[in-house]
C-alpha positions as CSV (number, residue, x, y, z in Angstrom):
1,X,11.2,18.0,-13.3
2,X,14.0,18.0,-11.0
3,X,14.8,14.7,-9.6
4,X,15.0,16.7,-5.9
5,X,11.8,17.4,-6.2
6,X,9.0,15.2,-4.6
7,X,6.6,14.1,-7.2
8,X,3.4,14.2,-4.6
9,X,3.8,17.1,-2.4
10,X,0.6,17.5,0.3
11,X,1.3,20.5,2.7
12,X,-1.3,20.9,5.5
13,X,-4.0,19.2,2.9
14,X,-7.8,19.4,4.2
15,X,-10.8,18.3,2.7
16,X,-14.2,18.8,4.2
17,X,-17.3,16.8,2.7
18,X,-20.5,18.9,1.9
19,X,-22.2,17.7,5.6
20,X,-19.4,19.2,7.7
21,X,-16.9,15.5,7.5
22,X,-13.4,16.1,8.2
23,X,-11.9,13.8,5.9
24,X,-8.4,15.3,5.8
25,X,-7.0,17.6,8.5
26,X,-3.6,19.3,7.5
27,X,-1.4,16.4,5.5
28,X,1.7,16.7,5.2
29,X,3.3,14.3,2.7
30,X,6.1,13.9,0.7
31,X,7.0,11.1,-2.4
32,X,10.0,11.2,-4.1
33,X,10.6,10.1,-7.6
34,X,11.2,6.2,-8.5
35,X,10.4,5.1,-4.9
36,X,7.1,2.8,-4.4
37,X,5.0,4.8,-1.8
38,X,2.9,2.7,0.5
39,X,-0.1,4.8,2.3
40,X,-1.8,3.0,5.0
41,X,-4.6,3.8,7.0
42,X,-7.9,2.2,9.0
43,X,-11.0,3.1,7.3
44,X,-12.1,6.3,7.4
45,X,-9.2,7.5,7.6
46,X,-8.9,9.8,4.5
47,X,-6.6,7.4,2.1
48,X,-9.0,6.9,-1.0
49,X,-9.5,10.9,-0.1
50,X,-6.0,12.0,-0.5
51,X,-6.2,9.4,-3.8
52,X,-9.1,11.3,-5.7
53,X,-7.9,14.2,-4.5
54,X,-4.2,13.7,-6.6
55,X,-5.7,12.9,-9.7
56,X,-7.9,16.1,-9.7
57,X,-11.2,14.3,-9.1
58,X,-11.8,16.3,-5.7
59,X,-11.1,20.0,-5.0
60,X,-9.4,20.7,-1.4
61,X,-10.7,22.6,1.2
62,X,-7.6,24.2,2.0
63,X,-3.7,23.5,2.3
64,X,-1.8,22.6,-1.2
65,X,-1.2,19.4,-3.1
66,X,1.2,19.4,-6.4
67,X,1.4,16.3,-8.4
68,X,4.6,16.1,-10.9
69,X,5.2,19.8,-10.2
70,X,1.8,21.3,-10.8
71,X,-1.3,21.8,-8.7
72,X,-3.2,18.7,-8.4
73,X,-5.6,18.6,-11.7
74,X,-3.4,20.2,-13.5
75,X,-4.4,18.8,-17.4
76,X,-0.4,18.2,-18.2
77,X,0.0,16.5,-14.9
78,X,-3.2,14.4,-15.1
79,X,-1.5,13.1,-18.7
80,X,1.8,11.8,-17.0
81,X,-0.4,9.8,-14.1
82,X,-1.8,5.9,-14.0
83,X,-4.8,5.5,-11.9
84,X,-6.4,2.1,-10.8
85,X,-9.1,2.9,-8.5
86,X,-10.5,0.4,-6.1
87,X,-14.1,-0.4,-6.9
88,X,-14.6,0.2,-11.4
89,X,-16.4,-1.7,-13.9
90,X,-15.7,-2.2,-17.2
91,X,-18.7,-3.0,-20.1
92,X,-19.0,-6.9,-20.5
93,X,-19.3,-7.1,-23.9
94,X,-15.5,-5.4,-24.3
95,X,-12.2,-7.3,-24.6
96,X,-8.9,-6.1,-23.2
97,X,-7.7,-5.4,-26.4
98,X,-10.6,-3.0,-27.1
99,X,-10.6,-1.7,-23.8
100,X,-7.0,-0.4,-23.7
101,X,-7.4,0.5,-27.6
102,X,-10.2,2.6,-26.7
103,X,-8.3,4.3,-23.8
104,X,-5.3,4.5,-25.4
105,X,-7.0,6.9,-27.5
106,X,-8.9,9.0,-25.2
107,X,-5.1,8.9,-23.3
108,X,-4.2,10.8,-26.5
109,X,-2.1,8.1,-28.2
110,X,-2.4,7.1,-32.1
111,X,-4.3,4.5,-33.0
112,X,-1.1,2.3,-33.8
113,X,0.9,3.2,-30.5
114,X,-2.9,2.0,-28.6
115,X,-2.8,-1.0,-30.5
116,X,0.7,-1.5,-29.8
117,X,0.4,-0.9,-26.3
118,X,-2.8,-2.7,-25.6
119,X,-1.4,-5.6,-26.9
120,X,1.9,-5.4,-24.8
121,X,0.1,-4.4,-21.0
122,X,-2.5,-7.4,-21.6
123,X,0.5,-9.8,-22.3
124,X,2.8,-8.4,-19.4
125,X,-0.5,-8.7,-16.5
126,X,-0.5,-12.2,-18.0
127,X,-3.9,-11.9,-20.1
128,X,-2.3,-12.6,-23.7
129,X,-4.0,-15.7,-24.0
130,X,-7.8,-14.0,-23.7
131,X,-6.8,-10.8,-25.3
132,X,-10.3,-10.9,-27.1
133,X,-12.8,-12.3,-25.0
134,X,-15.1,-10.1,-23.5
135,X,-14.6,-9.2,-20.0
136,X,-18.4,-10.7,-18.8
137,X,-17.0,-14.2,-18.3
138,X,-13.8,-13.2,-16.7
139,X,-13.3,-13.5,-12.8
140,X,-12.7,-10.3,-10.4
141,X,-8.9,-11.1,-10.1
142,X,-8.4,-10.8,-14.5
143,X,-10.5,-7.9,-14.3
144,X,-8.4,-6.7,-11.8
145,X,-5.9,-7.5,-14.2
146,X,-7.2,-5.4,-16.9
147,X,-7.6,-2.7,-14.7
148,X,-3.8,-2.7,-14.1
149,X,-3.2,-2.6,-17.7
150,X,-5.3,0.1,-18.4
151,X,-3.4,2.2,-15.5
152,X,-0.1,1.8,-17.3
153,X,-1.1,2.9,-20.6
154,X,0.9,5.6,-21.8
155,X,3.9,4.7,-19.5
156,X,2.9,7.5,-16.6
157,X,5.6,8.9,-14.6
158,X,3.2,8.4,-11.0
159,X,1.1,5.2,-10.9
160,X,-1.5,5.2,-8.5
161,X,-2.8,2.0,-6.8
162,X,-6.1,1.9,-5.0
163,X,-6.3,-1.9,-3.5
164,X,-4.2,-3.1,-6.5
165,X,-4.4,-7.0,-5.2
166,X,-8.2,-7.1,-3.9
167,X,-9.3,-9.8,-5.8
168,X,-6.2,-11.8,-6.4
169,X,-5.0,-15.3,-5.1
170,X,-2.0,-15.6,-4.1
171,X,0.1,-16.1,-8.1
172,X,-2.0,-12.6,-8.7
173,X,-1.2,-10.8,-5.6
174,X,2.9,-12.1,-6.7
175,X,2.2,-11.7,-10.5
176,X,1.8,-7.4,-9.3
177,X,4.0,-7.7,-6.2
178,X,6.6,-8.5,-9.3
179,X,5.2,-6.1,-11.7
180,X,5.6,-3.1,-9.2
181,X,9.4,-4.0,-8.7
182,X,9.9,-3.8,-12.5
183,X,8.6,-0.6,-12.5
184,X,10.3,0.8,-9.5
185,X,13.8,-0.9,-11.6
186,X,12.5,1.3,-15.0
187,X,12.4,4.8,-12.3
188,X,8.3,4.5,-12.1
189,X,6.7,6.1,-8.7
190,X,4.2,4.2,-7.5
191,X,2.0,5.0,-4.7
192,X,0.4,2.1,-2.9
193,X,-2.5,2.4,-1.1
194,X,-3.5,-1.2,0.5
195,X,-4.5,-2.8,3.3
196,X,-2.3,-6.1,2.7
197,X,0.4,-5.0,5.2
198,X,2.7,-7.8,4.1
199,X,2.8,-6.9,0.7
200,X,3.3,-3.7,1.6
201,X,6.7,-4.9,3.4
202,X,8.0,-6.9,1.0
203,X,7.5,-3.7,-1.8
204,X,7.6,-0.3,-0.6
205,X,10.6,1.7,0.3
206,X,8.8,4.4,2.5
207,X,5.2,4.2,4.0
208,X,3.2,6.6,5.7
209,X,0.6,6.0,8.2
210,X,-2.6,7.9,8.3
211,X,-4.8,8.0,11.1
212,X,-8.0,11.1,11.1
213,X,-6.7,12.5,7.9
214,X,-3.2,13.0,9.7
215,X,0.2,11.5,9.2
216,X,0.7,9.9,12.6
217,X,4.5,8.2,10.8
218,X,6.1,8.3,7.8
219,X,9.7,6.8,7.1
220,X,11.6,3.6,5.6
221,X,9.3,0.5,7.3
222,X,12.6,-0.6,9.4
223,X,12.4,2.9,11.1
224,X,8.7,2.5,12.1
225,X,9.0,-1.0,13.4
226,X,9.8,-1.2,16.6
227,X,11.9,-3.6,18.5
228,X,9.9,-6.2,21.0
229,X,10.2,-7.7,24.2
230,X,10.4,-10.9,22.7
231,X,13.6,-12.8,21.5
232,X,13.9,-15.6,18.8
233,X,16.0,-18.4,20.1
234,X,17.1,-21.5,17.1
235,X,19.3,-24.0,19.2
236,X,19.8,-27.7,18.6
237,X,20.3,-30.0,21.0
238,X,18.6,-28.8,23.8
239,X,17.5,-30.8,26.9
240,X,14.3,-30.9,29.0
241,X,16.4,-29.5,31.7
242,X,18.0,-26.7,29.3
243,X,14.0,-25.6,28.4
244,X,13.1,-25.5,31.8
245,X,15.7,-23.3,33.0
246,X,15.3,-21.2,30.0
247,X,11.6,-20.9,30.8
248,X,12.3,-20.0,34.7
249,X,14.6,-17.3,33.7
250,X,12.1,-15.9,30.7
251,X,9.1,-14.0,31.2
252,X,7.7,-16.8,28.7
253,X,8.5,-19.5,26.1
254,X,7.4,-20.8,23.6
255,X,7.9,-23.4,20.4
256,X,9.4,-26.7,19.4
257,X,11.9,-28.3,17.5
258,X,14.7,-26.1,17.9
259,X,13.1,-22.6,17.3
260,X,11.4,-21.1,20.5
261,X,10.3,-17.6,21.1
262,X,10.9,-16.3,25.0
263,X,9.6,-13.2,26.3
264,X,12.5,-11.1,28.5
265,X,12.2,-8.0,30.6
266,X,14.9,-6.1,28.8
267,X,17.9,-6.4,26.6
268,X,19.8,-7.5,29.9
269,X,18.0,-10.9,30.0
270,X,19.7,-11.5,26.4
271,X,23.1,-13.0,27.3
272,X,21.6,-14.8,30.1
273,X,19.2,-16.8,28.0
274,X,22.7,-17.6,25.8
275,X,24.3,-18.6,29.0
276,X,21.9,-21.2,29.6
277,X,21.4,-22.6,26.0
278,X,25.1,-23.0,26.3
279,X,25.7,-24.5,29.7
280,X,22.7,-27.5,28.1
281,X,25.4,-28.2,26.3
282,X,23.0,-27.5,23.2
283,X,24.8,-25.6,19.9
284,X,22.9,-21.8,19.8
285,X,22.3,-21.4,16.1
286,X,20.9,-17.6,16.6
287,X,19.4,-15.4,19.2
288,X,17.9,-12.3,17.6
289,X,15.4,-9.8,19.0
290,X,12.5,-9.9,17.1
291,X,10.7,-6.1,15.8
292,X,7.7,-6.0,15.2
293,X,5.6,-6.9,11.8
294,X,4.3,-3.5,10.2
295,X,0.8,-4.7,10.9
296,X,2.1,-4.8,14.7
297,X,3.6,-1.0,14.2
298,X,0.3,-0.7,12.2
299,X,-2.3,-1.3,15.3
300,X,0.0,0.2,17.5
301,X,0.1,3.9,16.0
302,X,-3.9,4.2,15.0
303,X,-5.4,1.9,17.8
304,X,-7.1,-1.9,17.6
305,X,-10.5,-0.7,17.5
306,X,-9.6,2.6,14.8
307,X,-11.4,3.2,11.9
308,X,-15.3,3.8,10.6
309,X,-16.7,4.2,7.4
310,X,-15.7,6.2,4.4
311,X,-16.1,10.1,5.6
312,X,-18.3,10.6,2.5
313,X,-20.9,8.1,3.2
314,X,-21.1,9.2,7.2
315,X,-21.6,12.8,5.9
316,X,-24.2,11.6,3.2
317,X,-25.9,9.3,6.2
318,X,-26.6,12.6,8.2
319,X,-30.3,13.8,8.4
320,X,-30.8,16.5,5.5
321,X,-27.3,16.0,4.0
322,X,-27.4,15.6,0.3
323,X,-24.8,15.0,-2.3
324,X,-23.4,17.9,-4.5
325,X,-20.1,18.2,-6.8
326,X,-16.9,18.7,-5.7
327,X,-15.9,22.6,-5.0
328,X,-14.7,24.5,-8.2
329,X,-16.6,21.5,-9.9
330,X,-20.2,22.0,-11.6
């Protein structure tokens, strides 16, 4: 495949549900190869669409989507993707072990290489020590766990996350945060579909931001942040009288013990507020504008109050509407 190439290519991508909902309406998307992918989006808004949709499990309604250079679906590309879905259950009488054996086979692989692999993933999502108990008495974050095992059998080119950290506590939500950075080092794509906006920061190169099955911004996190009115201020030394001129002159201030956070009209207020920190005789430490957090960008672009249910289930609520297979799919 040519390393030009994006490896998830959605052009003008629509799906309509059975009932008439518009859960996609003309994406256009773009992933290149060895970059981790975040996809955000409020409820509703067609994410876990476009998701199903790239592994073949959904037909669209029009527009195109390839996956690894072939039409979404597409048996050989299907073989070269991981998929952890959101919501799955695995039987509670298996083990990890026999649950990535068994897939490891129906993935294609020799019983050895399953073996080999099953044993591997389950140590490397930190499982190796309950390798054969079955799965009934685990909690949701090691299922979880499994679940991210099974996804990397067969060492896909594409790994796709649904939620990846729902579930997790905090040494989980870090034990993947780390795992998704060694595969991003090894030239894995991963797209990352998740509503933790902080982890999202902290792993993703790109992110694009889906609002009514539309791409409403796409681009490196710094270039969708925006800067704020407000401006961090770490100083020590500061008097009573150095705060209250610095509050006079700010919009607002706010914070202690050498780290306050004032509010200024305009990027003209700046060396004013360093005048004054100055003049206190206090030592100015820093002064930096502070951007906003991608959750900040986040309810900016879609809207507080955006989002609804999945577009499925409001179709399915309507009066007379009725479930039926995906088109092209008996």
């Amino acid at each position: 495949m040519n390393g030009d190439r994006p490896i998830l290519r959605a052009e003008r991508l629509t799906k309509v549900y059975p009932a008439g909902a518009r859960a996609l309406d003309g994406l256009d998307l773009a992933v290149r190869p060895g970059e981790v992918f975040g996809f955000l989006g409020p409820n509703g808004a067609g994410k876990t669409t476009t998701v199903l949709l790239a592994i073949g499990a959904l037909a669209p309604t029009g527009g195109s989507l390839e996956v690894l250079g072939r039409p979404a679906g597409d048996r050989a590309a299907r073989a070269r993707l991981g998929y952890l879905p959101e919501h799955f259950q695995f039987p509670g009488f298996a083990s990890p072990r026999g649950l990535l054996e068994f897939h490891g086979r129906l993935l294609g692989l020799g019983r050895a290489e399953s073996r080999r692999q099953a044993a591997a993933l389950v140590e490397q999502v930190g499982l190796g020590a309950v390798i054969d108990r079955p799965v009934r008495g685990f909690s949701k974050g090691m299922v979880q766990r499994v679940g991210l095992a099974q996804a990397l059998l067969g060492d896909p080119d594409l790994l796709l996350l649904d939620e990846p950290t729902s579930g997790l506590d905090p040494l989980g939500t870090r034990a993947v945060r780390d795992l998704i950075l060694y595969l991003r080092g090894r030239g894995t794509t991963v797209f990352l579909n998740s509503h933790q906006l902080s982890e999202i920061e902290l792993t993703c190169d790109r992110v694009a931001i889906i609002d009514r099955g539309r791409v409403v911004r796409a681009g490196a996190v710094e270039a969708i942040v925006e800067p704020t009115h407000e401006v961090e201020i770490r100083a020590s030394g500061m008097t009573a009288e150095g705060l209250a001129r610095l509050a006079a002159t700010a919009g607002g201030l706010a914070g202690e013990d050498g780290r306050w956070v004032a509010r200024v009209a305009g990027p003209g207020d700046v060396p004013r507020l360093a005048e004054i920190v100055v003049a206190s005789g206090a030592r100015l430490e820093a002064l930096v504008p502070r951007l906003e957090t991608l959750e900040e960008a986040f309810l900016r672009l879609v809207g507080v109050g955006a989002g609804g249910d999945d577009a499925r289930a409001d179709a399915l609520r309507r009066p007379g509407a009725r479930w039926s297979p995906p088109e092209g799919r008996a």
